[in-house]
C-alpha atoms as an extended CHARMM CRD file, in Angstrom:
* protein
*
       159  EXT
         1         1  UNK       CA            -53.0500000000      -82.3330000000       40.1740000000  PROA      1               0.0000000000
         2         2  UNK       CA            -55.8690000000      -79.6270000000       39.9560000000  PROA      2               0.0000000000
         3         3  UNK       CA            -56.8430000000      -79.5870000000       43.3310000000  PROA      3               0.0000000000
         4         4  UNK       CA            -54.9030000000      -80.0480000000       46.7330000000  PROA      4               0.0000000000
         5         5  UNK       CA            -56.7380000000      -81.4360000000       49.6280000000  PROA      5               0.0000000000
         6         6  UNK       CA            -56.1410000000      -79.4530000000       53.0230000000  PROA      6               0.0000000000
         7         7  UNK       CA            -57.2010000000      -78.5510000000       55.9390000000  PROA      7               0.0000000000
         8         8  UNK       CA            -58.1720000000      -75.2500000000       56.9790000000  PROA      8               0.0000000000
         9         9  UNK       CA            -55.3330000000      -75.2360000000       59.8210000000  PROA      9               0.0000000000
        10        10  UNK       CA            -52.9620000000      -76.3630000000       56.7540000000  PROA      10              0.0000000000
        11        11  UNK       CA            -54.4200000000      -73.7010000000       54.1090000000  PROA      11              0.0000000000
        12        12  UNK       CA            -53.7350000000      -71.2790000000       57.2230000000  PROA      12              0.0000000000
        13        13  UNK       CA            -49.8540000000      -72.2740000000       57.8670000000  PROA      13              0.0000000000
        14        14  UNK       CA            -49.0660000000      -72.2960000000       54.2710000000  PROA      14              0.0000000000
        15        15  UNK       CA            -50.2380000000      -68.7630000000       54.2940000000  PROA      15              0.0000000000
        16        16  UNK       CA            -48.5120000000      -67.8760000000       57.5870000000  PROA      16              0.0000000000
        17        17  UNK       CA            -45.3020000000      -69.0850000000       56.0620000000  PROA      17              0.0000000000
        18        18  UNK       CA            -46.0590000000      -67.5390000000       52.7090000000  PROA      18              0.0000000000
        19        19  UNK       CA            -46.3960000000      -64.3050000000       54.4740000000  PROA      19              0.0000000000
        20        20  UNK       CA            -42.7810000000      -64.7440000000       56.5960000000  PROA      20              0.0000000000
        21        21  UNK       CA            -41.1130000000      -65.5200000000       53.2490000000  PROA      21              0.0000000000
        22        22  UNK       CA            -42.2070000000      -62.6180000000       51.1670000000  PROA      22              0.0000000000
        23        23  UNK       CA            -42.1070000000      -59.9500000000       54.3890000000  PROA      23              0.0000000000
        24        24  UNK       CA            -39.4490000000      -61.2190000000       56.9640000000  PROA      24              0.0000000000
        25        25  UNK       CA            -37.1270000000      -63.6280000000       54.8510000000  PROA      25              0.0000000000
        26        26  UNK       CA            -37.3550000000      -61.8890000000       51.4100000000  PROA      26              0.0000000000
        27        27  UNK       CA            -35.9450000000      -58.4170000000       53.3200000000  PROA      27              0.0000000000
        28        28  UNK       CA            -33.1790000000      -60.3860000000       55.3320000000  PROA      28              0.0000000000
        29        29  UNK       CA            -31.5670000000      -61.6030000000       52.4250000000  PROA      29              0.0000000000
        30        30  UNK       CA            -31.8110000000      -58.4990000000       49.7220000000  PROA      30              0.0000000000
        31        31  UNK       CA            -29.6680000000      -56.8180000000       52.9210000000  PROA      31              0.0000000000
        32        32  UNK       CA            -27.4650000000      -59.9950000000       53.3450000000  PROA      32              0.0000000000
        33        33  UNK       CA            -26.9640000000      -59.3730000000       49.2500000000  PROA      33              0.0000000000
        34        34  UNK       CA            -26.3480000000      -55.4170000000       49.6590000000  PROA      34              0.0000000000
        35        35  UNK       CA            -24.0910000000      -55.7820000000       52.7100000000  PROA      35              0.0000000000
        36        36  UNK       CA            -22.0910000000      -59.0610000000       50.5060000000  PROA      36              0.0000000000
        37        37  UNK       CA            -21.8010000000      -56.5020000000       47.6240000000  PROA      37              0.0000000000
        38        38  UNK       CA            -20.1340000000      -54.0710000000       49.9200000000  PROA      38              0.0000000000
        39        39  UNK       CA            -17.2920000000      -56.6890000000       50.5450000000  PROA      39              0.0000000000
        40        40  UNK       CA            -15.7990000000      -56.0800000000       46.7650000000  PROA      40              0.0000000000
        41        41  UNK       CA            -15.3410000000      -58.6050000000       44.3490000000  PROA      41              0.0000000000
        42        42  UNK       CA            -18.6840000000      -60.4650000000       43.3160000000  PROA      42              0.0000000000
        43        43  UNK       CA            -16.6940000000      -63.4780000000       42.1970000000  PROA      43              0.0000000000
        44        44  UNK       CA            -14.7990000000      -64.4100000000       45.0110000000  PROA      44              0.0000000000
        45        45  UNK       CA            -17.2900000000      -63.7550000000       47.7150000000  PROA      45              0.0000000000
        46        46  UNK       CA            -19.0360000000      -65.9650000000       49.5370000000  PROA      46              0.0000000000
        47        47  UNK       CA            -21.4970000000      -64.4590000000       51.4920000000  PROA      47              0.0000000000
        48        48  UNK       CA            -22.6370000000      -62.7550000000       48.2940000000  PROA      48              0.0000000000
        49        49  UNK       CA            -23.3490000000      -66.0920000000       46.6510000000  PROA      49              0.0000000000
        50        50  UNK       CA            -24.5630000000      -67.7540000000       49.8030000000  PROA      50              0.0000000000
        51        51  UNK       CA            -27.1890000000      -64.8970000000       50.3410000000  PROA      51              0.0000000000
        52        52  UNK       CA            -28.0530000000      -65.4350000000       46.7210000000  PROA      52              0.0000000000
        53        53  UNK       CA            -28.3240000000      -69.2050000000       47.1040000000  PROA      53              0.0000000000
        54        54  UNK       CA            -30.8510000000      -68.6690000000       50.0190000000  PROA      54              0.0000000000
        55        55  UNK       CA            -32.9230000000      -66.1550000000       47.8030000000  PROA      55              0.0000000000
        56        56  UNK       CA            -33.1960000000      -68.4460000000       45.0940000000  PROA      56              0.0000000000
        57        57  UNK       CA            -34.7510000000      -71.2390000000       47.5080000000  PROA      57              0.0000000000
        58        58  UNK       CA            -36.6190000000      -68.6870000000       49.1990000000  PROA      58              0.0000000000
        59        59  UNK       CA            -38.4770000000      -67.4440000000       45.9560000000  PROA      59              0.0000000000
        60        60  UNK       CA            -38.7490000000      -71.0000000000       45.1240000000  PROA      60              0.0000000000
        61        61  UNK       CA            -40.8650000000      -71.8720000000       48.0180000000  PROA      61              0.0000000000
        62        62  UNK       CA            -42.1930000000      -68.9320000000       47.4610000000  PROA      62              0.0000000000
        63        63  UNK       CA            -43.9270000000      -70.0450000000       44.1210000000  PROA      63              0.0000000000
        64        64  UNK       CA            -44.5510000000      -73.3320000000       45.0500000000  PROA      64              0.0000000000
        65        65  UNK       CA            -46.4290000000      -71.8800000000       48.1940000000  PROA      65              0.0000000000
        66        66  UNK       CA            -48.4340000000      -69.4180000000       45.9130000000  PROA      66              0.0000000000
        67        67  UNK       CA            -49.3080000000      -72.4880000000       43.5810000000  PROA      67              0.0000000000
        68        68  UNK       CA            -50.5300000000      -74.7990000000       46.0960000000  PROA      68              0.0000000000
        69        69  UNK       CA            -52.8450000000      -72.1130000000       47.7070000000  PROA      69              0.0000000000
        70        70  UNK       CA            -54.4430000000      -71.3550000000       44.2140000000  PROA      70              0.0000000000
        71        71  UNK       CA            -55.3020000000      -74.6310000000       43.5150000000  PROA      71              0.0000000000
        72        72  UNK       CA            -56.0560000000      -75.0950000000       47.3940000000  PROA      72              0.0000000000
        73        73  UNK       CA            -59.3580000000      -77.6740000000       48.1140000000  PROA      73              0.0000000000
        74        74  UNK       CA            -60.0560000000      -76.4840000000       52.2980000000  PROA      74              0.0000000000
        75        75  UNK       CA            -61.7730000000      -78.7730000000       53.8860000000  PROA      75              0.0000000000
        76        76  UNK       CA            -63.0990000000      -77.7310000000       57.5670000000  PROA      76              0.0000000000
        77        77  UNK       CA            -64.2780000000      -81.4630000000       58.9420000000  PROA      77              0.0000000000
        78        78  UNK       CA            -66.3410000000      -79.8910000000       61.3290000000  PROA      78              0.0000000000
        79        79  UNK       CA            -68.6520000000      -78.6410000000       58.8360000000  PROA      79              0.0000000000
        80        80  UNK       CA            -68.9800000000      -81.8400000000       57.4150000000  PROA      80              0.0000000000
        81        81  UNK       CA            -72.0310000000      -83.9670000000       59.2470000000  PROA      81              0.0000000000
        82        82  UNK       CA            -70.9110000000      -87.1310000000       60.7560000000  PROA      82              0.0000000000
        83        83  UNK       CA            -71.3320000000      -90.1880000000       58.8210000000  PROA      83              0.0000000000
        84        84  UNK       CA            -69.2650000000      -92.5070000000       60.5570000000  PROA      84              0.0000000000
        85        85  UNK       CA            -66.7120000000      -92.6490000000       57.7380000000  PROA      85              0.0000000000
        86        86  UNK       CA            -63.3660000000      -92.1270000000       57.6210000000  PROA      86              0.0000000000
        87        87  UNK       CA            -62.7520000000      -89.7050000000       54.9060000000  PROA      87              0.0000000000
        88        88  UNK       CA            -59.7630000000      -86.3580000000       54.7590000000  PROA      88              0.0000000000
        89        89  UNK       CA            -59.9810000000      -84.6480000000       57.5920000000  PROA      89              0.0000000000
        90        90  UNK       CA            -61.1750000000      -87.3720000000       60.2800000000  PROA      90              0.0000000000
        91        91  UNK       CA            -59.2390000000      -88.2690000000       63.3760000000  PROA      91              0.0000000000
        92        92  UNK       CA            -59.2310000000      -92.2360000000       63.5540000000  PROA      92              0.0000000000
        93        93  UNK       CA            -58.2940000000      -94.3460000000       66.4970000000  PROA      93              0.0000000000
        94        94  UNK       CA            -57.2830000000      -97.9270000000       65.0170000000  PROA      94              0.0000000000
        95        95  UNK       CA            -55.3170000000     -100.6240000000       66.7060000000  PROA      95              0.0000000000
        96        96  UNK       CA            -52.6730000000     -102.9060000000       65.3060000000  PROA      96              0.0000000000
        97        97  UNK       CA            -54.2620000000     -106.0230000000       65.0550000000  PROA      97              0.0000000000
        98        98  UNK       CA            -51.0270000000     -108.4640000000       66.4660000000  PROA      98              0.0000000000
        99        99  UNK       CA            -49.6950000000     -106.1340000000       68.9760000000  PROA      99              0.0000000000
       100       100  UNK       CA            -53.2780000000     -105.0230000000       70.2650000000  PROA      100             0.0000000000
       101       101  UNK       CA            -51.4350000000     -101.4190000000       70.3540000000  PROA      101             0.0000000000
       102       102  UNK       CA            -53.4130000000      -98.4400000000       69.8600000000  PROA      102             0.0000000000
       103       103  UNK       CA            -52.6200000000      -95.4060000000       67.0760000000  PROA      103             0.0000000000
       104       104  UNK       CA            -54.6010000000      -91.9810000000       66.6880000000  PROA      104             0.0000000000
       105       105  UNK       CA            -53.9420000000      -90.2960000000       63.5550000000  PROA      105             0.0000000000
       106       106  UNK       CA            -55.6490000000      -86.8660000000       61.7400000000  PROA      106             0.0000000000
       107       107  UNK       CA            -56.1440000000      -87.3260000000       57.7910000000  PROA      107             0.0000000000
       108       108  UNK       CA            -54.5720000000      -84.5310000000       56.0900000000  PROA      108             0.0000000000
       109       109  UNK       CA            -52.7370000000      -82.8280000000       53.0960000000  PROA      109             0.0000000000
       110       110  UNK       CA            -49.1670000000      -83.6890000000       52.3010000000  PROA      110             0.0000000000
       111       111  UNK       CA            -47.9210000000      -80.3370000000       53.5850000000  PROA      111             0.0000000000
       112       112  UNK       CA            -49.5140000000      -80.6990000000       56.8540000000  PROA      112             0.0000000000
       113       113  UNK       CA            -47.7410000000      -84.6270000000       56.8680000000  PROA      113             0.0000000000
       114       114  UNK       CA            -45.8800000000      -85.3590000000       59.9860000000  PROA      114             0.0000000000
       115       115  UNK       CA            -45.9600000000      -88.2870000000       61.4250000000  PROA      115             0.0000000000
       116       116  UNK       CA            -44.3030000000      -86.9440000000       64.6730000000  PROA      116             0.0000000000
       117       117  UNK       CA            -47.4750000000      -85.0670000000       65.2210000000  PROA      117             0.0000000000
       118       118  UNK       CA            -49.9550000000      -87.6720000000       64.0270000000  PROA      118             0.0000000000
       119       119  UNK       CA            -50.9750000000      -86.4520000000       61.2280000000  PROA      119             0.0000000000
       120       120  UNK       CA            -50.7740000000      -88.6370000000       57.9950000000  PROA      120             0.0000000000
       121       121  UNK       CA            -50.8670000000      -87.7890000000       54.2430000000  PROA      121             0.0000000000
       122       122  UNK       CA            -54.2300000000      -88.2190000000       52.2320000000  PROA      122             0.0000000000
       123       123  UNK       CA            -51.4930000000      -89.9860000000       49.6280000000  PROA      123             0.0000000000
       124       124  UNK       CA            -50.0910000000      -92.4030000000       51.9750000000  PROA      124             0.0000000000
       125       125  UNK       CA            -50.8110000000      -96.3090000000       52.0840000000  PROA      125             0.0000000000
       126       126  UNK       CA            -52.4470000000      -96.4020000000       55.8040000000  PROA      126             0.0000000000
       127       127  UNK       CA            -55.2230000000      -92.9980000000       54.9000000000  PROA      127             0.0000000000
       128       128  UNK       CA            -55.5060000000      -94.9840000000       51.0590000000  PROA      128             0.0000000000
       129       129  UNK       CA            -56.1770000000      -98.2150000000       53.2680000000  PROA      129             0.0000000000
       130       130  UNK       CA            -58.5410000000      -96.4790000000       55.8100000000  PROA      130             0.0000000000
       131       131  UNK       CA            -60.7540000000      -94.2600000000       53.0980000000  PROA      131             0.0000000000
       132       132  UNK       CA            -64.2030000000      -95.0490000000       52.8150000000  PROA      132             0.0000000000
       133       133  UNK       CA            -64.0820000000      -97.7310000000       55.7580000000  PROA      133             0.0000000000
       134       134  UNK       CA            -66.4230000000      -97.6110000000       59.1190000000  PROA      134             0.0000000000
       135       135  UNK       CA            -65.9320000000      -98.2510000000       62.7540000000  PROA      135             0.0000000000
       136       136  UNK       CA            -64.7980000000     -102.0610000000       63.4570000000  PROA      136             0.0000000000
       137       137  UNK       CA            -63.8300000000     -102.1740000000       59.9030000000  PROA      137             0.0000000000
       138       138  UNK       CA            -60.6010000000     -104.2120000000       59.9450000000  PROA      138             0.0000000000
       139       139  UNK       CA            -58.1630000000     -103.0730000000       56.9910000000  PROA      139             0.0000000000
       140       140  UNK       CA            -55.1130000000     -104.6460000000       55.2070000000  PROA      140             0.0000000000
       141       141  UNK       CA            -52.3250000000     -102.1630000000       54.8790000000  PROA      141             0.0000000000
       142       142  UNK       CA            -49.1510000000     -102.8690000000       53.0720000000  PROA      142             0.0000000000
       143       143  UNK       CA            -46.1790000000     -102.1140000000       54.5200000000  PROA      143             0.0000000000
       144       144  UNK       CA            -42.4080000000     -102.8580000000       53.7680000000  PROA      144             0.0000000000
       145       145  UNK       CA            -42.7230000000     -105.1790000000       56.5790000000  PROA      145             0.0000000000
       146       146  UNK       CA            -45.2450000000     -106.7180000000       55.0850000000  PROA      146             0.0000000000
       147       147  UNK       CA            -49.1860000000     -107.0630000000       54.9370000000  PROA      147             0.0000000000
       148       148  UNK       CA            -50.3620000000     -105.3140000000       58.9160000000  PROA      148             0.0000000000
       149       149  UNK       CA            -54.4020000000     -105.5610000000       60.4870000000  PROA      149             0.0000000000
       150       150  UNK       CA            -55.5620000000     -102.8180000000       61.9790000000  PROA      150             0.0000000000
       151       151  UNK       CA            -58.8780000000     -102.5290000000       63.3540000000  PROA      151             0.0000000000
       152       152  UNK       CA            -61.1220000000      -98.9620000000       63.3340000000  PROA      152             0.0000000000
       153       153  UNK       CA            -61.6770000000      -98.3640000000       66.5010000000  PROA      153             0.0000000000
       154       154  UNK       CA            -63.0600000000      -94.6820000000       66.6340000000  PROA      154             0.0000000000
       155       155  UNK       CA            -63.5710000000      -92.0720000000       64.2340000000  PROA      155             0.0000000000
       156       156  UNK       CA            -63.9550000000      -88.2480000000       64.7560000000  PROA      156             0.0000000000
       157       157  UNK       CA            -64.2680000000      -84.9320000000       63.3470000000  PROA      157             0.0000000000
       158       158  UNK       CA            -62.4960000000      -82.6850000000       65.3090000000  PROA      158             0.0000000000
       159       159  UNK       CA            -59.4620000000      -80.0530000000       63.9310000000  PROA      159             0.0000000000
């Protein structure tokens, strides 16, 4: 993939995090490892290879962090003018077609994914099934319970 949709409130936490790994974490565990070392044997110890398990997932995030913000695509949708199109970024009001229920969701990388917090992944069947579409627009999403109508209802560029 060559570039990675996100947010500017995404690109932002990735480098918040980036920045807790390599200047809070990073420094908690090289002490974890020198106090572990202190303990004697290297073999039998472990809080030495516990602290050196954690560094080893820490630098791994670490890269992967540092890779996704190079090849970062930020998209601010409130720069973009309103076209009444649901594209990344958008807030979209639709409802469930045979429950007449209501859903509000925010377009938006995968990092920023949660589905807790509303937000959905630029990947995932329901934005793939809501791209390009207008207000009223009625869609066809699969789902493992089967094919589910939803109806646009609003759309909105807001963060």
């Amino acid at each position: 993939m060559s570039n990675i949709p996100m947010t500017l409130k995404g690109f932002l936490q990735l480098k918040k995090e980036l920045s807790d790994l390599k200047f809070v974490k990073r420094k908690k565990i090289i002490l974890a490892i020198s106090e572990a070392r202190k303990l004697g044997d290297l073999k039998e110890n472990a809080e030495y290879h516990a602290a050196r398990e954690e560094q080893f997932f820490c630098e791994g995030r670490i890269s992967e962090i540092t890779r996704k913000l190079s090849k970062a695509s930020v998209i601010d949708i409130t720069k973009i003018p309103y076209t009444g199109i649901v594209i990344f970024g958008v807030t979209i009001t639709i409802m469930k077609l045979c429950t007449k229920k209501k859903y509000s969701y925010q377009i938006v990388g995968d990092d920023e994914a949660n589905f807790k917090k509303n937000t959905i992944s630029i990947y995932s069947p329901m934005a793939r099934g809501l791209i390009r579409k207008k207000i009223n627009d009625v869609v066809v999403i699969n789902t493992p319970l089967g094919e589910i109508q939803y109806k646009i209802l609003k759309i909105k560029h807001i963060l």
